[in-house]
N, C-alpha and C positions, 0 to 999 in steps of 0.2 A: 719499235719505240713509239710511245704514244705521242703524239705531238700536243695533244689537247688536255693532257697531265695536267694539272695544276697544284701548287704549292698548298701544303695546311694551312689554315688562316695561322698560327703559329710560327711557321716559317715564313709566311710573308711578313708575319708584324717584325719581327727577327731580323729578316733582310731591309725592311723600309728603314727600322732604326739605324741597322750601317749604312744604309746608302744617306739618307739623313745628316747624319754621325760626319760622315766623310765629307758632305758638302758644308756643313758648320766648320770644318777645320779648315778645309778649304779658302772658306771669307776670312776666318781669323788668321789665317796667312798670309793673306792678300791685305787686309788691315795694316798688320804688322809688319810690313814691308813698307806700307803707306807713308806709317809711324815713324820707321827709322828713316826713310826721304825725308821726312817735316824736318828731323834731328841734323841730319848729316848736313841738307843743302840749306839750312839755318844758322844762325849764330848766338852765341859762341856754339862751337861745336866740340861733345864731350869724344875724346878718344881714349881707351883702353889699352895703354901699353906692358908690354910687358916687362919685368926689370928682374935683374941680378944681380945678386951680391947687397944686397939690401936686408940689414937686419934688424927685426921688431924689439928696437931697444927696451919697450914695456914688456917685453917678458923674456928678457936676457937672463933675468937672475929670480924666475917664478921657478919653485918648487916643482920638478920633475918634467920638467921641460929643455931635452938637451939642445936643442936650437929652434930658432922663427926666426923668417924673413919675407918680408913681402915679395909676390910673385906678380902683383898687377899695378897698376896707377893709372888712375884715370883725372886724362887732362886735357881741360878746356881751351881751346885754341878761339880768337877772336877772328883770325880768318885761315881758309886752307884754299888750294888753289884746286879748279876743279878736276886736273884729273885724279887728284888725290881723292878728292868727294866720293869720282863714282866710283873707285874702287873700293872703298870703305862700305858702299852702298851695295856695290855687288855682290861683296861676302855674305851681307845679309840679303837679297833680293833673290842670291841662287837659289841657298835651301828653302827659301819661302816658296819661289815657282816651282821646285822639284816635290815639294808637299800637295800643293793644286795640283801636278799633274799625276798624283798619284791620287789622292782623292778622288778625283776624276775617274779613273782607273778604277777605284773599288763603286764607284757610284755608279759607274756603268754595268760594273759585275754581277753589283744589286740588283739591279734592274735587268737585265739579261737573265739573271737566278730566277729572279721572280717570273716572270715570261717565259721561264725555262725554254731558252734559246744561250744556256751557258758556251756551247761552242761555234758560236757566229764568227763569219770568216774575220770579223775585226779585234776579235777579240787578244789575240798573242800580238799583233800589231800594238794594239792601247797597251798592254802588259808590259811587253818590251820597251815601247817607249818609255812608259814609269820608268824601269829598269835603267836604260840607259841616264834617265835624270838625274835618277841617287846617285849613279855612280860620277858622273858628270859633275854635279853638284858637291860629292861629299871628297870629290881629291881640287875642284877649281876656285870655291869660295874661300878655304884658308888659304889658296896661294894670292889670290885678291887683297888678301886683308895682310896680309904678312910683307906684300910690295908696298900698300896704303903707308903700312906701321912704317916699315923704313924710311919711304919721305916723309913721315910726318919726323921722325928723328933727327932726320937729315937738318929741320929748319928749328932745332934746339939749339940752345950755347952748346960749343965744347965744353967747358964744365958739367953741364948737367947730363950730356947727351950717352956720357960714359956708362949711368947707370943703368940704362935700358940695353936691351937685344937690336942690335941694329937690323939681320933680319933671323925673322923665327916662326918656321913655317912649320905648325900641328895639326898633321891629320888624321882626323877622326875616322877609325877603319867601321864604325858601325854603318854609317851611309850605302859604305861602299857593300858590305857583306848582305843589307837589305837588299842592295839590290840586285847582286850576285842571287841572292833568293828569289826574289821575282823574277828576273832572267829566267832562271829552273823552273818556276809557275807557269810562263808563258810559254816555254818549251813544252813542257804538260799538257797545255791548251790545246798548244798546234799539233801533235800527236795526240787527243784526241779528238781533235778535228780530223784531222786524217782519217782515225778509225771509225766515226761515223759514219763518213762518205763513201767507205769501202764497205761497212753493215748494211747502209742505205744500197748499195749498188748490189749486192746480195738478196733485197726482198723484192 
């Protein structure tokens, strides 16, 4: 193996734009995490509940519309007490840090491709850990926000509190299946890190 390889000016520009790519999404993660603290530990504070049995009178009796009903409400509380905040905050701040630390992950990969030093011993390490974030992130943030929604329910009238999900927990299996896939990328790594080390010890 040549160690002193180096990429076509094509494939470097190629690789710089995703390592680039990956650090922009990166800050706009980290932004928008920022965003939603301003939101949550501010006031009034908007909450998105979710409701049942609620039906969109405006189009009860439209032409070719066998039912509508609202599935969301979003409502302004003047105050919520803070553990309810940071859980509200969490659901949003997981997936935003599970997105840096995968960004990070492909930024490094960039940058390792590019150096062609793609099987550096750190390399299934950084991978896995992404791996582990998704999956980390994409089954703990809706349970965050689905404990949040309950106490905010909890501090409704009985009257009104009937029409919401007292709790309702939705998890999103794409997180998890990303990262099941990275896991398998990183396993790839470290098997061919392996197999370098055993070529290398051959010449």
């Amino acid at each position: 193996m040549n160690r002193n390889a180096k990429p076509s000016m094509l494939e470097a520009v190629a690789l710089g734009v995703v390592a680039t790519g990956a650090v922009s999404i990166a800050i706009g993660a980290g932004v928008g995490a920022t965003t939603a603290a301003i939101e949550i530990f501010g006031s009034p504070v908007p909450v998105s509940l979710p409701v049942h049995e609620a039906p969109m009178e405006a189009l009860a009796d439209a032409a070719g519309v066998a039912s509508a009903e609202y599935t969301q409400s979003l409502v302004s509380f003047d105050s919520l007490d803070g553990g309810t905040r940071w859980l509200l905050w969490g659901e949003s701040a997981l997936p935003a840090l599970a997105t840096i630390i995968v960004c990070m992950a492909l930024w490094w990969l960039g940058l390792s491709l590019i150096r062609q030093r793609a099987f550096r011993n750190s390399m299934a390490s950084v991978l896995g850990t992404a791996a582990v974030a998704l999956v980390f992130a994409g089954m703990v943030a809706p349970l965050l926000g689905a404990i949040a929604r309950a106490q905010v329910v909890e501090q409704l009238p009985s009257s009104e509190a009937g029409m919401f999900w007292m709790f309702l927990y939705q998890l999103d299996p794409a997180p998890i299946g990303w990262g099941i896939a990275l896991a398998l990328v990183a396993t790839a790594f470290e098997v061919g890190q392996r197999l370098q080390k055993e070529t290398e010890g051959l010449v």
